[in-house]
N, C-alpha and C positions, 0 to 999 in steps of 0.2 A: 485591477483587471476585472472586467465583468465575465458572468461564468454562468452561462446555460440558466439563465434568470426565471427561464418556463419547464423545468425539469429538474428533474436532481442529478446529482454533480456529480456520480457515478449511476448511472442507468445499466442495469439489467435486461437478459430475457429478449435480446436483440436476434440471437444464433446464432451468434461468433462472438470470438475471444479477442478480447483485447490486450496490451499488457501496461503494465505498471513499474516504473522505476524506483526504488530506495534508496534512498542517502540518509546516509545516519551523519550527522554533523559533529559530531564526536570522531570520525573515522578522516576526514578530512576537513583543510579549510575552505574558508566561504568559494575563494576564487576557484579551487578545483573542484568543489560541488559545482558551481554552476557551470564549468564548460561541459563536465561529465552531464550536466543535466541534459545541454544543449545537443550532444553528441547523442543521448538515448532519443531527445527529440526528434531529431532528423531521423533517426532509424527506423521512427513509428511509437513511439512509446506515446502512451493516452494521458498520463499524471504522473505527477513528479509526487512521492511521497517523503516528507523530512522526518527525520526522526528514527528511534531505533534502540539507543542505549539511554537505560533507568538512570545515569545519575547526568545526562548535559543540561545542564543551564540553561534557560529560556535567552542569555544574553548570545549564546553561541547557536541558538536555534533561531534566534532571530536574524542574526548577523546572515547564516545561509537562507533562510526564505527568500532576505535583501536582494543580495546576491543573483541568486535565481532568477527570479521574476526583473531585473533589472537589466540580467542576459536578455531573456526571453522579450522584454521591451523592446531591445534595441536591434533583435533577430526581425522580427516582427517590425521595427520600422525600415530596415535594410532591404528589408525583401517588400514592402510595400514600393519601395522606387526604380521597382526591378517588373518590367510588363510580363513577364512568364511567371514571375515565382509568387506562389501559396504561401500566403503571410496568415492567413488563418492555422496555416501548420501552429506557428508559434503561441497560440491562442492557447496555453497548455496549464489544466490547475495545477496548483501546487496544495498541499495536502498534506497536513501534519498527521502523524502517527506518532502522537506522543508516548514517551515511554514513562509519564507521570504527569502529575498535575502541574508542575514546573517549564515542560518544555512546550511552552503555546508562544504565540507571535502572532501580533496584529498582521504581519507582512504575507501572510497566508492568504489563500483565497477559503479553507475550509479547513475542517479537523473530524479524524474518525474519533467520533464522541464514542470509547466504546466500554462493556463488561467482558472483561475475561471468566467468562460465564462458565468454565469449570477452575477455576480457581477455591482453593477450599480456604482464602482470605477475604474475612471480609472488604480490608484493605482495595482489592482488585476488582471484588464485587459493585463496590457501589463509595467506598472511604476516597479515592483518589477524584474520581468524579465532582463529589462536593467540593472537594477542595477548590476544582478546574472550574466547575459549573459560573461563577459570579464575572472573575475575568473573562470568559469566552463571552457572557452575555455582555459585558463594559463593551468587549471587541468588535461585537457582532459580526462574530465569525460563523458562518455558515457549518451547522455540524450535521455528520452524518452518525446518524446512528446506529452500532455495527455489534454484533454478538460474534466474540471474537474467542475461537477455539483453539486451542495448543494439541496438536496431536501430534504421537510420536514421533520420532525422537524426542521432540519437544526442545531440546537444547538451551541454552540460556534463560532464554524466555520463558521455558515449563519450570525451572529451579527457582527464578527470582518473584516469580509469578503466583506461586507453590499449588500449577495446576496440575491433577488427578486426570492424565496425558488420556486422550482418546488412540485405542490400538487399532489396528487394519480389520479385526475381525469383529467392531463394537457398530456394527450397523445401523440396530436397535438406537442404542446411545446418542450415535450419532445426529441418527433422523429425530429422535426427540427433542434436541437441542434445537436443532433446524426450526421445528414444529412451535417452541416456546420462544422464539426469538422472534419467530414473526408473529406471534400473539402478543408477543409484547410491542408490536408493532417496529420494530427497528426495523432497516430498510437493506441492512445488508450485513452478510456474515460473511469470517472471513476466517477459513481453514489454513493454518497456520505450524507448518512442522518445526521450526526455531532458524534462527539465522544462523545459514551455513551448516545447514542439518547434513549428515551424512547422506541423506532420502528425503526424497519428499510425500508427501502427504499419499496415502494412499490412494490409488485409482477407485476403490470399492466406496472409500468414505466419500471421494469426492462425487460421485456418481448417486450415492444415497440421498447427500445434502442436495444435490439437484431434483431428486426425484422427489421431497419432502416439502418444498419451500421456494416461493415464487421471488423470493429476497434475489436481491444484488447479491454472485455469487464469487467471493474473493479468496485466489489459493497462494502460498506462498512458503516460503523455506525448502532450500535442497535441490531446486530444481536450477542445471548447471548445463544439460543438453538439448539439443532439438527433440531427442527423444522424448526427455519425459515435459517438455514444453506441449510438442504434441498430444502426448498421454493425458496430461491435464484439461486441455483443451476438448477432444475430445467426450471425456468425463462430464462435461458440462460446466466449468468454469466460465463465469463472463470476462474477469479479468486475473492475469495469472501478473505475478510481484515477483521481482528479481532486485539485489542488492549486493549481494556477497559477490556478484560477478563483475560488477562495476567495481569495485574496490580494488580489483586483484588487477589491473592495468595504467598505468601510468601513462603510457605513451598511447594517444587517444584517438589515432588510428588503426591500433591494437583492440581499443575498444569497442570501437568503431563496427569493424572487422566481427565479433566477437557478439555482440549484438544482432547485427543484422543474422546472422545464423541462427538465432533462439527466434527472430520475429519472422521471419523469411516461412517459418511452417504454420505461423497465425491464418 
């Protein structure tokens, strides 16, 4: 699948929000990632992100990208023989957010190349990176470069990660991060409370990192209602990440359902 060949593959800075899907491929299999995939697609959702949990296998990350993009082919040729319907809807990247140097797939259309940039590992820093850096170049996978922040709760991802959590009232902190990410030239940060956070990210942090830094701006973890969809949004968010809500429905008119009320205040 070709992808925004004159751009980058998450654009900022447009003045509206977009949103973003997660499937961790560890939480289901290939064939129910991809209808769930297909189901956020229709409801609006701009990229399908894979990945999520530290120890899945590139064989079971790979197997869902398959998967995915293989829906999405054949949504995309269904609706090309149909004279009303938007077959460009289906045109949708798929985007690994690996949770280590292990979970990459050539079946990708990109990968957030990123630093867990309050991490006090160097592991996190820059150790998993090398490791990923030779195969993503074998792949020629399109990466995006992301300075990727844990803020409280932080949940799984602040413990396994061992990062020194950004709180609600670290403004400062935060705008400096903003400030060193995009001097390090990366293209996009992404505020990040943990999957399945009790709360999401704070309004004050996300509004700082908007006001600091003209990067691609990516928020995610905790966020469960239209409310804080909206709240985020608002804040300045270009693209707000949901996953934990996709998980929790089986029946995928439920999901469906479920969705479109989180994108419905975009």
């Amino acid at each position: 699948m070709m992808w925004l060949q004159d751009g980058p593959m998450l654009p900022g800075g447009r003045g509206f929000t977009r949103h973003i899907t997660l499937i961790d491929p560890d939480k289901q299999s290939p064939e129910v990632a991809a209808k769930r995939a297909l189901v956020a697609v229709e409801c609006g959702t701009s990229a399908i992100f894979v990945g999520g949990s530290t120890d899945t296998g590139s064989n079971i990350v790979d197997a869902t990208c398959g998967a995915i993009q293989e829906a999405l082919e054949l949504a995309m040729f269904a609706a090309s023989q149909l004279p009303d319907a938007n077959e460009d809807m289906w045109n949708t990247p798929v985007i690994l957010f690996p949770g280590g140097a292990h979970a990459t797939s050539s079946r990708a259309d990109g990968i957030l190349f990123m630093m867990l940039m309050n991490s006090e590992s160097r592991k996190f820093l820059i150790g998993e990176q090398l490791a990923g850096a030779p195969h993503i170049a074998e792949t020629e996978l399109q990466t995006i470069p992301t300075g990727y922040l844990v803020c409280a709760p932080g949940g799984a991802v602040g413990k396994v990660g061992q990062a020194k959590l950004i709180h609600s009232d670290e403004i400062d902190l935060v705008t400096a991060y903003c400030q060193t990410a995009e001097m390090y030239g990366f293209s996009t940060i992404y505020l990040e409370a943990g999957s399945g956070a009790l709360s999401p990210v704070s309004v004050d942090l996300i509004k700082a990192a908007r006001a600091s830094t003209r990067c691609t701006l990516l928020v995610g973890g905790g966020i469960r209602t239209p409310e804080q969809m909206k709240a985020a949004a608002l804040a300045g968010a270009d693209y707000i990440v949901t996953g934990t809500i996709t998980e929790e429905f089986d029946d995928l008119n439920m999901l469906k359902s479920s969705l479109q009320s989180l994108l419905n205040v975009l």
